[in-house]
C-alpha positions in Angstrom: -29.6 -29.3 -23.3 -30.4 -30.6 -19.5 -31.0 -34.0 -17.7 -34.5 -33.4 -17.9 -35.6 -34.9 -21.5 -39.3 -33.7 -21.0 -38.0 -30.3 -20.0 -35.9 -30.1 -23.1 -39.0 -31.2 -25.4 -40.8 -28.3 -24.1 -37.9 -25.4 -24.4 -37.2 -27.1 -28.4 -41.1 -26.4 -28.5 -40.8 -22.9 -27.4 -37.9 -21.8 -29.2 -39.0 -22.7 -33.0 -42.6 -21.6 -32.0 -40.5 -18.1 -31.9 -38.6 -18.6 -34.5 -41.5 -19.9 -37.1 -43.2 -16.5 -35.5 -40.5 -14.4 -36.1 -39.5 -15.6 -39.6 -42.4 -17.5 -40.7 -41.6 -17.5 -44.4 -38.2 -19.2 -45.4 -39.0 -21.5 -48.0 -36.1 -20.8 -50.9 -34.2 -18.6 -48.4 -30.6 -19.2 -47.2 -30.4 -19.7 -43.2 -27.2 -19.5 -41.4 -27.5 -21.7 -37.8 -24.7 -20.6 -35.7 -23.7 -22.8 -32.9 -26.5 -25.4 -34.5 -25.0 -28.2 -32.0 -26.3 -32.1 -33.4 -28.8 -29.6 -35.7 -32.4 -29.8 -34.6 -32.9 -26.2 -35.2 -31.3 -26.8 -39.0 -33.7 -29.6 -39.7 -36.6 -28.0 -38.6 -35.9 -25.4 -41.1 -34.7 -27.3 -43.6 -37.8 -29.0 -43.3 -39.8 -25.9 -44.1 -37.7 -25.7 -47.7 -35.0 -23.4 -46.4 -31.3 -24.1 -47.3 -29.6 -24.1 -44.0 -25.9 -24.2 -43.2 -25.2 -26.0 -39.9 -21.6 -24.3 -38.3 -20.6 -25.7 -34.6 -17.1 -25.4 -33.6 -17.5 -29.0 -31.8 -16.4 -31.9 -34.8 -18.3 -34.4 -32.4 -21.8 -32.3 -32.9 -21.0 -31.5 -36.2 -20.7 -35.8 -36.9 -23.8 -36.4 -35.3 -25.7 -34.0 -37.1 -24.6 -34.9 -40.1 -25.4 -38.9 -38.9 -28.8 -37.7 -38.4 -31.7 -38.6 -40.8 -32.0 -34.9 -41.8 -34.1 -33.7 -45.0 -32.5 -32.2 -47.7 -31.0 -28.7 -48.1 -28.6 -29.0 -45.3 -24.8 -28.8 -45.4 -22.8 -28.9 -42.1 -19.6 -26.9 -41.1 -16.9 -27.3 -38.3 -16.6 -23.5 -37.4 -17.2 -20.9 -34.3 -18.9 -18.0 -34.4 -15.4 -16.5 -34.2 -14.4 -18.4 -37.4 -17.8 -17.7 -39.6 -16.7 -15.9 -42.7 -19.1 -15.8 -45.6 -20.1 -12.1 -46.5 -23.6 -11.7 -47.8 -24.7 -15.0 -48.6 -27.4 -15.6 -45.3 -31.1 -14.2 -45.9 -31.0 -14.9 -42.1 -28.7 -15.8 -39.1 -29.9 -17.6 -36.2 -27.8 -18.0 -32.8 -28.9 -20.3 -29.8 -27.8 -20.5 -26.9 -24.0 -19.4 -28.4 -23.0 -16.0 -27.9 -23.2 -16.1 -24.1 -21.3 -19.2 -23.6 -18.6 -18.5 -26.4 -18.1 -14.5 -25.3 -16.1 -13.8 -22.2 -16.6 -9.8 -22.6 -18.0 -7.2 -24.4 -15.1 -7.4 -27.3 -15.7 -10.6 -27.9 -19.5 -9.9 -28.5 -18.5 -7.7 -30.8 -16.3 -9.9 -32.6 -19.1 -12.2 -32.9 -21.8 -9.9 -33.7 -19.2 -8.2 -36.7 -18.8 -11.8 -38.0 -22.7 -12.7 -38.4 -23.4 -9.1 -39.4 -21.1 -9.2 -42.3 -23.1 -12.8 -43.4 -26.3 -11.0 -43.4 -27.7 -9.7 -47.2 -28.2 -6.4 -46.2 -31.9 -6.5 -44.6 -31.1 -9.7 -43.3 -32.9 -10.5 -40.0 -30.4 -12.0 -36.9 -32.7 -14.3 -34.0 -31.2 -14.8 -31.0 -32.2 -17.0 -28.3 -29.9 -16.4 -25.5 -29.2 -16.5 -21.6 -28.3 -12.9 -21.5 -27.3 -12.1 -17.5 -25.3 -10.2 -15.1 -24.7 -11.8 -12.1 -25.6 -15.1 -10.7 -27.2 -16.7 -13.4 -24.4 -15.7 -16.0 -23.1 -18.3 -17.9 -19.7 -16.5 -19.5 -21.1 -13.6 -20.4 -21.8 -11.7 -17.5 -23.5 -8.5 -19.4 -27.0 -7.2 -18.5 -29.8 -7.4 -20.9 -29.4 -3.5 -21.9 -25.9 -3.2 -22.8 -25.6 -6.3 -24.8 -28.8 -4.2 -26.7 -26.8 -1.6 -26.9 -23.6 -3.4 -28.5 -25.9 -4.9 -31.1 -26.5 -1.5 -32.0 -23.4 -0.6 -31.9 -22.2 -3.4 -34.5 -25.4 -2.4 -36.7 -28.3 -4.4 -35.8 -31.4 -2.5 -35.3 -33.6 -3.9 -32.5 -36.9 -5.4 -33.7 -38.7 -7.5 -30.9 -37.1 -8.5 -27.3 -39.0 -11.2 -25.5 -37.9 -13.2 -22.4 -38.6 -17.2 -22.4 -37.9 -19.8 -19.6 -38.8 -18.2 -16.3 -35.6 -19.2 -14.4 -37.2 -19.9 -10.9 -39.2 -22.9 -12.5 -36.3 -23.6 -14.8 -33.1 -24.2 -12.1 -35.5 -27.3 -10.2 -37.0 -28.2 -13.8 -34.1 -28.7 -16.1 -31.6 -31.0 -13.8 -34.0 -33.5 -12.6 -36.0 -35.9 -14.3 -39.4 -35.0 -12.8 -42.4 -37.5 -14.3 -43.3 -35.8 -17.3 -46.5 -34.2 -16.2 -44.9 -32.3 -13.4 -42.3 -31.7 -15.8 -45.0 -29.8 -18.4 -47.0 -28.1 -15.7 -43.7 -26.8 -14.0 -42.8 -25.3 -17.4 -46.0 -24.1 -18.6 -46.6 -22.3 -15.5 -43.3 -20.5 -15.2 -44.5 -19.3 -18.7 -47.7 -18.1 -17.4 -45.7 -16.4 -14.5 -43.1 -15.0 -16.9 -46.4 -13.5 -18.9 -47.8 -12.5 -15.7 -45.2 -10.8 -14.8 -44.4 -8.7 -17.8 -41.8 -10.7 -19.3 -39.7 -10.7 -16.5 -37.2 -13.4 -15.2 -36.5 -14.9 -18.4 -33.8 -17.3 -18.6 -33.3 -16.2 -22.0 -33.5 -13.5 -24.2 -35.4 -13.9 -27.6 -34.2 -10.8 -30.1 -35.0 -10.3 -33.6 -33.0 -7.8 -35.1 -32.1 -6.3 -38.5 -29.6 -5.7 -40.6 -28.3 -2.9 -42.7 -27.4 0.4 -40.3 -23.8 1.8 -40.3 -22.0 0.3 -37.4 -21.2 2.7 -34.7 -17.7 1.0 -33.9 
C-alpha cells in the first residue's frame, strides 16, 4: 500500500486481526472481497476454509492475484464496486480501502453500498476498513465519519461496531519512508497505543462491521 514495506506488514497485521475478530468463523461460508487488489485479504480467508470471490476493477491486480500461489476456494473477477451484481449469494462482504477512493460523493456511496447490500444473504455482515475523512486527509471522499454512518443506514446496514486504526500522525512520516524496521514497528505500535489512549481518535481508518437485513430508507 505505501513505500514503507515494514509499515505495510504491520497495517496487513492489523487489519485481518480485525477481521478474524469480527468474523471469526467462516469456514464453509461464501465471502465477497471487494476491491481485493493482488488478493491478500482473499487468501487469508480462503485459507481459513472460506470460499472467497476476489472482484478488483484493475485487470493488472486481478492477473497477479490469480499468478499468486493462493489456496484453494478462490475465484477471481475483473469488476468495481459499481459493477458487482450477484444478489444473495455472499454470507459476508468485505471492503478495504475501496469505497473512499472509488466514491466522489454521497450518491456514489450509495450506489456502492446498494450494490454490496443486495450481495449480502439477508443477515449478512458488511466489514469495512476505510479512510473515512472530511478535509485534509480525504482521499476522494471527502465525507465525515457520521454521515457516511448515516448513509449506511440509510441503504440498510445496521451499525454493529466502529473502531478507528492507524493513528494518522505516526502514519503520514511512517508509511512513505523506509524507516529500519524497528523504528518502523515502534512508530506504528505507538501510534496505536496513542490512538487507544486517546479514545479511538485520529484514526486513519475507519473499521465498521455492519449488518444486513433493515428496509432501506432511500
Amino acid at each position: 500500500m505505501w513505500r514503507n514495506a515494514v509499515f505495510n506488514d504491520c497495517c496487513h497485521r492489523r487489519q485481518v486481526g480485525i477481521i478474524d475478530e469480527w468474523i471469526p468463523e467462516v469456514r464453509g461460508k461464501r465471502i465477497l472481497d471487494v476491491g481485493c487488489g493482488t488478493g491478500r485479504i482473499s487468501r487469508h480467508l480462503a485459507a481459513k476454509g472460506a470460499s472467497v470471490t476476489g472482484a478488483d476493477f484493475s485487470g493488472k491486480s486481478i492477473a497477479i492475484a490469480r499468478a499468486a500461489d493462493s489456496p484453494p476456494g478462490i475465484q477471481y473477477e475483473c469488476r468495481s464496486v459499481f459493477e458487482i451484481d450477484a444478489p444473495g449469494t455472499a454470507d459476508h462482504v468485505l471492503c478495504i480501502g475501496v469505497l473512499a477512493v472509488a466514491c466522489r460523493e454521497e450518491r456514489d456511496l450509495i450506489q456502492a453500498l446498494t450494490n454490496l447490500s443486495r450481495c449480502l444473504k439477508p443477515g449478512g455482515k458488511l466489514l469495512l476498513i476505510e479512510p473515512i475523512h472530511a478535509g485534509f486527509l480525504h482521499r476522494v471522499l471527502d465525507l465525515r465519519l457520521e454521515d457516511f454512518l448515516e448513509v449506511m443506514r440509510g441503504c440498510g446496514f445496521a451499525v454493529e461496531d466502529c473502531r478507528q486504526i492507524l493513528f494518522w500522525p505516526a502514519r503520514l512520516p511512517l508509511s512513505e519512508i523506509s524507516w529500519p524496521p524497528f523504528l518502523s514497528r515502534l512508530g506504528f505500535y505507538a501510534g496505536e497505543w496513542m490512538l487507544d489512549l486517546l479514545g479511538g481518535k485520529m484514526g486513519d481508518y475507519k473499521a465498521i462491521l455492519a449488518s444486513h437485513g433493515q428496509i432501506p430508507r432511500r
